[in-house]
C-alpha positions as CSV (number, residue, x, y, z in Angstrom):
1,X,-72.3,132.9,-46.8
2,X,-75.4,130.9,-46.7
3,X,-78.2,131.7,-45.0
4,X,-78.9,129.5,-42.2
5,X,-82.1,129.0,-41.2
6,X,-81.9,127.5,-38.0
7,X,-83.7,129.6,-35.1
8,X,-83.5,128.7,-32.0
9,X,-87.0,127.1,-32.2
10,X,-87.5,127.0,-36.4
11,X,-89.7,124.1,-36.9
12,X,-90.7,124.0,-40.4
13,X,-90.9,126.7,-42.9
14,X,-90.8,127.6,-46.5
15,X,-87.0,128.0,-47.9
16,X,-86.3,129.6,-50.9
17,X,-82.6,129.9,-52.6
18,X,-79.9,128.3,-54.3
19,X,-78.8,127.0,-51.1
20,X,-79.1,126.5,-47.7
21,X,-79.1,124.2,-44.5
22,X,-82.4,123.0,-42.9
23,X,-81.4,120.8,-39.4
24,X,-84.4,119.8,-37.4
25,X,-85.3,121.9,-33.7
26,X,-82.2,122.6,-31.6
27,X,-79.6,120.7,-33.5
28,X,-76.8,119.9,-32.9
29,X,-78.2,119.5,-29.3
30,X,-81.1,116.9,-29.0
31,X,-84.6,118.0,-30.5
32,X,-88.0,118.1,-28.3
33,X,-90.2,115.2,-27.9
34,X,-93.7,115.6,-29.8
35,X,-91.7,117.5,-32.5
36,X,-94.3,117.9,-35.9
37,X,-92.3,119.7,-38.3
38,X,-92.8,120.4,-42.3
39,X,-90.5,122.4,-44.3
40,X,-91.2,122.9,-48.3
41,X,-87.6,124.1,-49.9
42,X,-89.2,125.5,-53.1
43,X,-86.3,126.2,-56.2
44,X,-87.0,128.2,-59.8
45,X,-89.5,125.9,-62.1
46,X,-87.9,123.2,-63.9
47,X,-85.0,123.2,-61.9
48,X,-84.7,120.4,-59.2
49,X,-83.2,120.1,-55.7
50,X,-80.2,117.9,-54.1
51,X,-80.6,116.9,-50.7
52,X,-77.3,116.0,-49.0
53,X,-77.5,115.0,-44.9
54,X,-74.5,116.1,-43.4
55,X,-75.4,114.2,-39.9
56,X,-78.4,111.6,-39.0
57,X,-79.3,110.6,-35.4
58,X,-83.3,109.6,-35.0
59,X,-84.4,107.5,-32.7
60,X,-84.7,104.2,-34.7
61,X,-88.3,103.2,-35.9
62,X,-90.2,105.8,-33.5
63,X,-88.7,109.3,-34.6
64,X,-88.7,110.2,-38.5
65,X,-88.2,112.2,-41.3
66,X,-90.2,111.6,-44.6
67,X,-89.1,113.4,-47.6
68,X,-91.6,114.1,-50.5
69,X,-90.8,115.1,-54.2
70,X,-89.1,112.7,-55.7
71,X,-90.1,110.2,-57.8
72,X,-92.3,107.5,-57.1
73,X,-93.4,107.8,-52.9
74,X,-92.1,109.7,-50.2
75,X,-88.9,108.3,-48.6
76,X,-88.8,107.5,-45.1
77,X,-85.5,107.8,-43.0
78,X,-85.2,106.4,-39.5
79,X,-82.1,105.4,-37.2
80,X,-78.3,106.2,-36.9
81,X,-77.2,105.7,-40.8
82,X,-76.5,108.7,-42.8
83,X,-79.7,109.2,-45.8
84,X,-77.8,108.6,-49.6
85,X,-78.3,112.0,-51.0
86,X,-81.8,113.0,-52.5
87,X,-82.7,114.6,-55.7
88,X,-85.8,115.6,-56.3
89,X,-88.4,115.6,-59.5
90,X,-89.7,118.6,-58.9
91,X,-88.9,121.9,-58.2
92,X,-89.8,121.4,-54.6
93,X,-88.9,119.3,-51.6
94,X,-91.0,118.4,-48.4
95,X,-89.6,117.4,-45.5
96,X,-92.0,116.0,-42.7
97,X,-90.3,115.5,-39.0
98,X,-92.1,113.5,-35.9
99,X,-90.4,112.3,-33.2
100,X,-92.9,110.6,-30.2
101,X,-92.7,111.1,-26.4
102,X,-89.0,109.6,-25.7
103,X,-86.2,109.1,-26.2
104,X,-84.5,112.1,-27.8
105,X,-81.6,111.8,-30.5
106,X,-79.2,114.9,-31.8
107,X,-81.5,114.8,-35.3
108,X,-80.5,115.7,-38.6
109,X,-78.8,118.3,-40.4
110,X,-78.4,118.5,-44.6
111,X,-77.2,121.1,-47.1
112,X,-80.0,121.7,-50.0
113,X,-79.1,123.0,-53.7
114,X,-81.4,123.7,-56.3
């Protein structure tokens, strides 16, 4: 089994492994306003990381999730549409959640694999 890394409250983190599931606060139920989150998923050297969203529900243009580590700038995700999976150039990805003071969505959840 996978470790899931969802606590009731787990906002941001460092995750370490193969594999995993990172889902932003209170998923599958709607995160918080205000929400500031960062996680780093950090795999061996050289080896990179696949990013695969599984659901994707923000709050179109005011609630987001930038991802860092891939090649060229960060990628920004907003809105109902599900992300195209992301590879990384590294051995490490960032993800960076805000959402602002309404209007909440059900957020995101993805699968990582290094």
């Amino acid at each position: 089994p996978s470790p899931c890394v969802a606590a009731d409250d787990a906002c941001g983190g460092t995750l370490r492994g193969q594999s995993g599931i990172i889902s932003s606060p209170h998923f599958p139920l709607e995160y918080g306003n205000n929400a500031d989150c960062t996680w780093t998923i950090l795999a061996e050297p050289g080896d990179t990381i696949a990013l695969v969203f599984m659901d994707f529900q923000l709050e179109d243009g005011y609630d987001v999730l930038e991802v860092a580590g891939t090649e060229g700038s960060s990628l920004w995700f907003t809105g109902m549409n599900l992300p195209a999976p992301v590879i990384s150039s590294k051995n490490w990805l960032r993800l960076h959640f805000t959402s602002d003071g309404n209007h909440r969505q059900k957020g995101f959840s993805a699968q990582y694999q290094g």
